[in-house]
N, C-alpha and C positions, 0 to 999 in steps of 0.2 A: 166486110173489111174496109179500112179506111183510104182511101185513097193516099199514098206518101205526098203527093204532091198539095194535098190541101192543110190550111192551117188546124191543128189539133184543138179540142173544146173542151175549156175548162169551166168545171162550175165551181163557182165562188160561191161559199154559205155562210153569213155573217149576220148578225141582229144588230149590227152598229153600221148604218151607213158611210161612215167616214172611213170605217174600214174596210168596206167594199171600194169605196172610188180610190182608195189607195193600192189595192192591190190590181185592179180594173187599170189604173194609170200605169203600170210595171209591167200589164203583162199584154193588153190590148195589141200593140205593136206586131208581137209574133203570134198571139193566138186569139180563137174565138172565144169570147166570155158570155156566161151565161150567169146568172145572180140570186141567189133565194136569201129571204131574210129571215129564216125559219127554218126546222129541223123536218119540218108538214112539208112546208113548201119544196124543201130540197127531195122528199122522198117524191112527189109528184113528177119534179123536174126532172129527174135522173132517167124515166121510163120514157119522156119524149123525145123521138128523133131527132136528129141525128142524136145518138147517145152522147155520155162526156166522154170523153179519153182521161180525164183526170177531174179529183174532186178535191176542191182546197177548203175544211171541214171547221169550222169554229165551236171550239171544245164549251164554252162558256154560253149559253143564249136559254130561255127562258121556256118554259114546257115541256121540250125535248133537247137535251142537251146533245154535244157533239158524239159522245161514247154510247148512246142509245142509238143515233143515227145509223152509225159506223154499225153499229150490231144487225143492226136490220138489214142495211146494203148488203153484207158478206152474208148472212143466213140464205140470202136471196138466190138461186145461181142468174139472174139476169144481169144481179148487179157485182156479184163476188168477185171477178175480176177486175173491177177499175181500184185503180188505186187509191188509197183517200191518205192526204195529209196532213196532220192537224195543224191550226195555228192558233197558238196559244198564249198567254200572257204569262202563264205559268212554268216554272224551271224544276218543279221538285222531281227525282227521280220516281216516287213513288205513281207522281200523276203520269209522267212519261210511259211506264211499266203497265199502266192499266188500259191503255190506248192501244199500245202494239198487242196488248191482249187482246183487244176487241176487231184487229185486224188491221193499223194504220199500219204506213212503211214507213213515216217519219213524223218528223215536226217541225214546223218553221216559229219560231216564236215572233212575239211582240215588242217594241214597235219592229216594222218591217224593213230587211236589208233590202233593196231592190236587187243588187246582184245575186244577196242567199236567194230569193222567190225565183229568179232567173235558173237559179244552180239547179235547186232543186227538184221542179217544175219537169225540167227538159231532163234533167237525169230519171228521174223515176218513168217518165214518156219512156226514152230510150227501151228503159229496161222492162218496163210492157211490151213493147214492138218485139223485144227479142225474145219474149216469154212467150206470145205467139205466134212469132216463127218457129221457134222450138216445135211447140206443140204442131204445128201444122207438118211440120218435118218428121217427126214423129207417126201422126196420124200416115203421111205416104209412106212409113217404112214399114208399118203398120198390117197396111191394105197392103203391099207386094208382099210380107211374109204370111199374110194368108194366100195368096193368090200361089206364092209356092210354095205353101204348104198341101195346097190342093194339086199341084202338077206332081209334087212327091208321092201323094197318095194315090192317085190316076196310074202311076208306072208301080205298083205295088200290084198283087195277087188282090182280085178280087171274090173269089172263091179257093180253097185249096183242091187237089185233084182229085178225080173219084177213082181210088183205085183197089181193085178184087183184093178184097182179106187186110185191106189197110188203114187204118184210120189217122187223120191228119188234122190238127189243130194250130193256126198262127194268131200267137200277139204281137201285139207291134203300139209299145207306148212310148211316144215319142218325150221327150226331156224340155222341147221347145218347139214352137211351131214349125219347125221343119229339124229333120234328123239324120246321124250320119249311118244308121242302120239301115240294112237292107235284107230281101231273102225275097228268090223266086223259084220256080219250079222250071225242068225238064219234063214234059209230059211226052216219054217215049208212047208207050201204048196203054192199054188197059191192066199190064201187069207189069209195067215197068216204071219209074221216075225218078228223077236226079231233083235234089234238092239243097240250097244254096243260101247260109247266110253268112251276113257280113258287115263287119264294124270299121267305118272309117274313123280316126282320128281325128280329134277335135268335136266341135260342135257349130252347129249355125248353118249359116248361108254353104261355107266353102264345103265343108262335110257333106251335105246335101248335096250338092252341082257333082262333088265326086262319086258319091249314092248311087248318081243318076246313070254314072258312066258303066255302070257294073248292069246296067240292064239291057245295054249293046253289045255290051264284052259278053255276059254270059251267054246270047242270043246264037252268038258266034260260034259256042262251044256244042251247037245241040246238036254235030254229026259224030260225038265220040261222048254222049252224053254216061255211056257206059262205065267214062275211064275215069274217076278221079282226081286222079295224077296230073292225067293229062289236059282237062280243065282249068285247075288251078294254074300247071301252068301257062295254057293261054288265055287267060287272065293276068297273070303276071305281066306276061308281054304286054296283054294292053293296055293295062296301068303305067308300067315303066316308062319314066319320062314324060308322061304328064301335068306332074305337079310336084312343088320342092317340098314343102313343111308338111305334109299326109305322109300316111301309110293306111295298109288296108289289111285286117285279118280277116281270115275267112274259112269257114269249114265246108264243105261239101261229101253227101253221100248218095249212091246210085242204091233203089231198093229195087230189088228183081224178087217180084214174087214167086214167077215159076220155077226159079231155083232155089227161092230160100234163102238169099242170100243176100245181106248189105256190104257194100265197098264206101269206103271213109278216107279222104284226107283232107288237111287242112294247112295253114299256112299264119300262122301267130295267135291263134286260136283257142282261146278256151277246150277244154275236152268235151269231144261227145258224152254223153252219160248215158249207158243201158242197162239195162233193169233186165235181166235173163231170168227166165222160169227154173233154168236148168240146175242157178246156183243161187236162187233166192234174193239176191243182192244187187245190190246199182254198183258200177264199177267205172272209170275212168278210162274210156280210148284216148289212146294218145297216137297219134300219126301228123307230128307236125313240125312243116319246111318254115321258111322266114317269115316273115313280114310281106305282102304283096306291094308292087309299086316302088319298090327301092333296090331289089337286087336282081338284073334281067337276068343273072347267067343261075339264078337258083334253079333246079328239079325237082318235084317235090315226087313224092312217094303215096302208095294207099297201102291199106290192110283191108284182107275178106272177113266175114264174120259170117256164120254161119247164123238165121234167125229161127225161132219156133215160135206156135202162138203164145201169147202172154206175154211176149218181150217189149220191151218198150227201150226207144230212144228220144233223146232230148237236144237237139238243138237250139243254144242261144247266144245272146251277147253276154259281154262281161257285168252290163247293166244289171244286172240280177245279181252275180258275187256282190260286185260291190254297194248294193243298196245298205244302207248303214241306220243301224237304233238310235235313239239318244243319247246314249254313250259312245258314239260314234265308233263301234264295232262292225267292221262290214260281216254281212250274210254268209258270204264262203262255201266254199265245195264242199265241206264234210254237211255241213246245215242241210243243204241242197242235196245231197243224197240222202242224209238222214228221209228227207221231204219225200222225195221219190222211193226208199226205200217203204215207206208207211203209207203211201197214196198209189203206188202202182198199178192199183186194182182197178183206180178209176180209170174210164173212157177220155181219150183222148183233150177235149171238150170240156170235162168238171176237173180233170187234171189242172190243163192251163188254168182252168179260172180259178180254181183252189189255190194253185200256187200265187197267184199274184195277190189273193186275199193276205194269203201268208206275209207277203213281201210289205206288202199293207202293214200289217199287226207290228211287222218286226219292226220297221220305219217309224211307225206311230203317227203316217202320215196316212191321207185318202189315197185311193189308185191313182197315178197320173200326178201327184202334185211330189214337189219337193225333191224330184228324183235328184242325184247325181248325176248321171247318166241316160242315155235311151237304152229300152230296153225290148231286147226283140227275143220270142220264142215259137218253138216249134217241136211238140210234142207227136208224137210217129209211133201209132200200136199195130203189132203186128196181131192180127185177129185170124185169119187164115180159118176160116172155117172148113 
């Protein structure tokens, strides 16, 4: 990078020396000059250190003209960013139009203003220095949102639990390098666990840092990991009043194997979806309080369900409804059960990944690209052997 405090160097490329010592006389003063009398010569001179910061390019000169030079520079990535400006004798738009094709940012024409070479000179400088700053500002925001994209993934489930007669499968496709999705586990004992996801509002940075808050808060909750109700609500508590423009949905359910039985609620929530042996069909739980994080005096509520083998539940984000085709139709709950009602059979495992093939087809995009949303699932068979 160039030192701001030293004079910027420009190479002058002209086949007429009268017109180099003229532009040499206008700009000597505030910068370093460097001279090629040739289109050879300037391709040589550009690669020696200190580089140019700018190239003032003569459209007319004999072998290699300015528009062959110009093409070569930009094909290059050593030299694709310095700027080149032609100076030309020539006024026709058409000759103008084949230059900016070839990559110039301007023209200075013939004979020479010294204040236009001044103007123009230092404005185009200018707006490289800011082009990379950009880029360099960019590259740090870059590196930190992988860096928290990694601290995002580190506080997510790195295995799901192993639990007697139960099978558990999570995805988790994030929309952008860091995501307002979440879901962890309660690991009561080998026949017990609570199970937790959750869509912050928004997307990015702020989504994420709130993501993050839901992996203390739920931590909180693992001496009544039993209770549904009474999770969500303290969660609620712990979100309330921490942040204005979010909110938080969230579903949770407690599976007790030795009884048989799932406890479910949620809190602005898409529906559970379960898939029962008993009645052939996916069906819609509904058990759900506000929004979390905006209403402290809420209470929320569960329901019990009774489970048998072959039943299947689905926990997910709204990321799924709303993934949209080229007709910008979103996905939707009836689709999404159709889906589960004709793939139920499969294991926990070829489920998820079927389904998100699906979501795939439907999009007409690859997995992971083009989302609207993040999208988070977790598919739960009750196996019970």
């Amino acid at each position: 990078m160039t030192d701001p405090g030293e004079k910027k160097l420009v190479l002058v490329v002209d086949d007429a020396p009268a017109n180099l010592q003229v532009v040499n006389s206008i700009l000597k003063d505030d910068f370093k000059i460097r001279v090629a009398t040739s289109g050879a010569k300037a391709l040589e001179l550009v690669k020696v250190k200190p580089y140019p910061d700018l190239i003032l390019l003569d459209v007319m000169m004999p072998e290699m003209d300015g528009y062959e030079v110009c093409a070569i520079l930009k094909a290059s990535p050593e030299t694709k960013d310095i700027p080149v400006i032609f100076l030309t004798g020539k006024t026709e738009a058409d000759d103008e139009t084949r230059g900016f094709k070839v990559g110039a940012v301007d023209y200075i024409h013939k004979p020479f203003s010294p204040a236009v070479v001044q103007a123009r000179v230092h404005t185009h400088l200018v707006l490289r220095e800011a082009r990379e700053q950009l880029a360099r500002q960019l590259l740090t925001i870059n590196n930190e949102l992988e860096m928290a994209r990694e601290i995002q993934l580190s506080i997510l489930p790195h295995q799901t639990p192993k639990i007697r007669g139960l099978g558990i499968a999570a995805r988790y496709l994030p929309m952008n390098s860091v995501a307002g999705d979440f879901y962890d586990f309660i690991l009561v004992d080998e026949k017990r666990v609570g199970i937790l996801v959750a869509d912050v509002s928004g997307h990015g940075l702020p989504a994420a840092l709130i993501a993050s808050m839901l992996k203390v808060a739920l931590s909180a909750q693992t001496a009544h990991a039993s209770d549904p109700a009474r999770v969500l609500n303290g969660l609620n508590h712990s979100l309330c009043g921490k942040f204005k423009y979010h909110f938080v949905t969230a579903a949770y359910i407690f599976v007790d194997m030795e009884k048989q039985i799932m406890r479910y609620a949620a809190g602005g929530h898409p529906p559970l979806l379960l898939w029962q042996a008993a009645t052939g069909s996916a069906s819609e739980i509904v058990q759900n309080g506000l929004l979390l994080g905006m209403f402290p005096q809420e209470t929320y509520s569960a329901v019990e369900i009774a489970v048998q083998p072959g039943d299947k539940a689905i926990l997910y984000t709204d990321g799924i409804l709303e993934t949209s085709n080229p007709s910008d139709e979103d996905y939707g709950i009836e689709l999404f059960k159709q889906f589960v009602d004709s793939q139920h059979h499969l294991d926990a495992n070829a489920f998820a990944d079927l389904l998100l093939d699906e979501l795939a087809g439907w999009s007409k995009h690859a997995k992971g690209f083009h989302q609207k949303d993040d999208i988070t699932l977790l598919a739960i068979d009750f196996q019970m052997p």
